[in-house]
N, C-alpha and C positions, 0 to 999 in steps of 0.2 A: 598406360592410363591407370588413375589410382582407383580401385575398387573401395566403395564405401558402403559397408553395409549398416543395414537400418537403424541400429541404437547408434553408429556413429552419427550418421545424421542427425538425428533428433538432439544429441550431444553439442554439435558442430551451431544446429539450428539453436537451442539454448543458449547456447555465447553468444551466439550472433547476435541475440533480444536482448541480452547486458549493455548490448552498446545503442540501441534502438537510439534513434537522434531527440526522440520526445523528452527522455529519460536523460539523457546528457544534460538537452537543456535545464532539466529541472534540478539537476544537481549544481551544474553551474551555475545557477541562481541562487541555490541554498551557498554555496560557496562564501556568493561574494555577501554574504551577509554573518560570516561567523568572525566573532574576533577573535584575538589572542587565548588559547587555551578554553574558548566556549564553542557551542553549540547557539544557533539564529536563536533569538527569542522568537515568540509567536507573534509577537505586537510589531515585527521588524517585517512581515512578509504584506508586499504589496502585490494583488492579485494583478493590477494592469502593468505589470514587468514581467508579468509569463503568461500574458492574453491567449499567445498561441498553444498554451499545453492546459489550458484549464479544464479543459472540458474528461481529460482522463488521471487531474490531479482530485485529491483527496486531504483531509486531517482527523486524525484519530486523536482521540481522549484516554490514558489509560484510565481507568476506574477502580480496576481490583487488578491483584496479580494474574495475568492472561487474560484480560480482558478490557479491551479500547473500541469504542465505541465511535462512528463517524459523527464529527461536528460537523462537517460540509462535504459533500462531493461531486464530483462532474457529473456531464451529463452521459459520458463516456458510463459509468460506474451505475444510473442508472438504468442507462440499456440494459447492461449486464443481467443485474436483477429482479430490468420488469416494476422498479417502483421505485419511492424515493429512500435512499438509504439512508438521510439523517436520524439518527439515532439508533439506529440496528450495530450490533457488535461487527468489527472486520472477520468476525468468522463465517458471517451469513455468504460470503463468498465461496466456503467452502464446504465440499462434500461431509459430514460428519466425522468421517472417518482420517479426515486430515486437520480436521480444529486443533486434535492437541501440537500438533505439528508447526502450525503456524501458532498456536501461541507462543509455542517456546522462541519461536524470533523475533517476535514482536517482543517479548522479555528483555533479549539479547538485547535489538533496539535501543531499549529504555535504559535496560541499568547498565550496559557497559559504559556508554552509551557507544552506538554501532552502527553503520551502513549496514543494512542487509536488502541484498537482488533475488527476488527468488523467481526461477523460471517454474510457470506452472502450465496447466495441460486441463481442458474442459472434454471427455469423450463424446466422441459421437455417434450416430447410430445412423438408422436407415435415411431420416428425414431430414440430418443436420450433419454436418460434418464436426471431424474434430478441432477444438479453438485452442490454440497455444497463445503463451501471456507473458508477461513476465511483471513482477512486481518489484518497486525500490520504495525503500522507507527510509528519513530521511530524518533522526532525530532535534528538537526542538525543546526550549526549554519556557517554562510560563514567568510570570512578573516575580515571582519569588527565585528564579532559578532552579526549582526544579524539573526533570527532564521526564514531561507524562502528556507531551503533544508528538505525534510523527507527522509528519510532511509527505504525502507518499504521491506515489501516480502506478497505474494499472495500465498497460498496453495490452492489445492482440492482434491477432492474424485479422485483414478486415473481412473476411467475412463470416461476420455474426450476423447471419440474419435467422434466426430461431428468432419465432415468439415465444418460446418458453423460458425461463429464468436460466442462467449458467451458474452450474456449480463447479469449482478446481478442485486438484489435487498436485501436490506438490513431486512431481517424477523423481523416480528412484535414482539414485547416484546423478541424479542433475548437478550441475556448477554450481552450486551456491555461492554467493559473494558476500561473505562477512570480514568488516572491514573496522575494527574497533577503534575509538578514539583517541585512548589513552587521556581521558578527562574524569577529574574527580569532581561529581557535582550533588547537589545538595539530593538530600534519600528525599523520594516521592513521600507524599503523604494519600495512603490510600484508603478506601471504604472497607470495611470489613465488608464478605461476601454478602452474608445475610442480610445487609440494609444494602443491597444495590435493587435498583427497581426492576423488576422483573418484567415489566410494559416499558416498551416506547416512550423516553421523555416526549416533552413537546417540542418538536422543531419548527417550531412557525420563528424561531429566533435564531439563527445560525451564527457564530461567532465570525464568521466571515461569508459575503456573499462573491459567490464566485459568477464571474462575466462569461458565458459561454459561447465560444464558439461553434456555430452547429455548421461550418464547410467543410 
């Protein structure tokens, strides 16, 4: 019998959430919607063609270099939180100490443009157990062709039941899946840092309303 010890496991379990069936679906959706030599535009995704994964899909904005901000999310993504995420940066997902870490592949994302899967890990303690996750982002391009929307969805282990918000961190030597396009597409045009708004836009207007499924 084959002996596996603990980081393999966690190893083993990490891949295993690269192929989660939420996350297929969602990619196979983005699929059938990219043509020759592009990336889905944003204007091309119809939320009732993936009714069954809405509720843990998501769309980010980039705004400044490492920084994209959610324009809609499931209701998956507000459990997570504890509130509603539109307009909060994809970093409030994570520990501090792992922002710079996920911006840099949200970066990737954008300007190769890029698959990226990243398996991630919420700690636990006396009253909550540990949450694993894994996250895809799924780059998109807007009405000008540039590439500064991501597609994404967030899975975990089901049971999150904490009432308190979860924070990730991205596991040391996890599988990463970066998976570049080889697409030349139009340079983002971005805000300089200092005029990005430091409060909450208003999301009472989401660029997309998403259908949730709450079974």
């Amino acid at each position: 019998m084959e002996i596996i010890e603990p980081d393999q496991k966690r190893r083993r379990s990490d891949w295993a959430s690269m192929h989660d069936p939420i996350l297929k679906s969602l990619e196979q959706y983005w699929q059938t919607l990219r043509r020759t030599q592009q990336i889905p535009a944003r204007t091309d995704l119809q939320p009732t063609k993936i009714d069954q994964v809405l509720s843990y899909t998501f769309i980010v904005h980039r705004v400044a270099p490492g920084t994209a901000r959610f324009r809609v999310a499931g209701q998956k993504i507000h459990e997570l939180l504890k509130m509603d995420a539109r307009g909060m940066p994809l970093t409030t997902l994570f520990h501090p100490q792992a922002r710079g870490q996920i911006q840099d592949y949200v970066e990737l994302a954008f300007a190769e443009p890029a698959i990226i899967a990243l398996p991630l890990v919420s700690d636990g303690s006396l009253l909550r157990p540990t949450l694993n996750g894994t996250m895809l982002l799924l780059p998109m391009h807007d009405y000008y062709g540039q590439s500064n929307r991501l597609l994404g969805a967030l899975v975990t282990d089901p049971q999150n039941s904490s009432n308190r918000p979860r924070r990730f961190v991205i596991p040391p030597d996890a599988p990463i899946r970066h998976d570049p396009l080889g697409l030349k597409l139009a340079a983002t045009q971005l805000m300089p840092r200092d005029m990005i708004q430091t409060k909450r836009p208003d999301a009472s207007r989401p660029a997309l309303r998403l259908v949730v499924n709450n079974d």
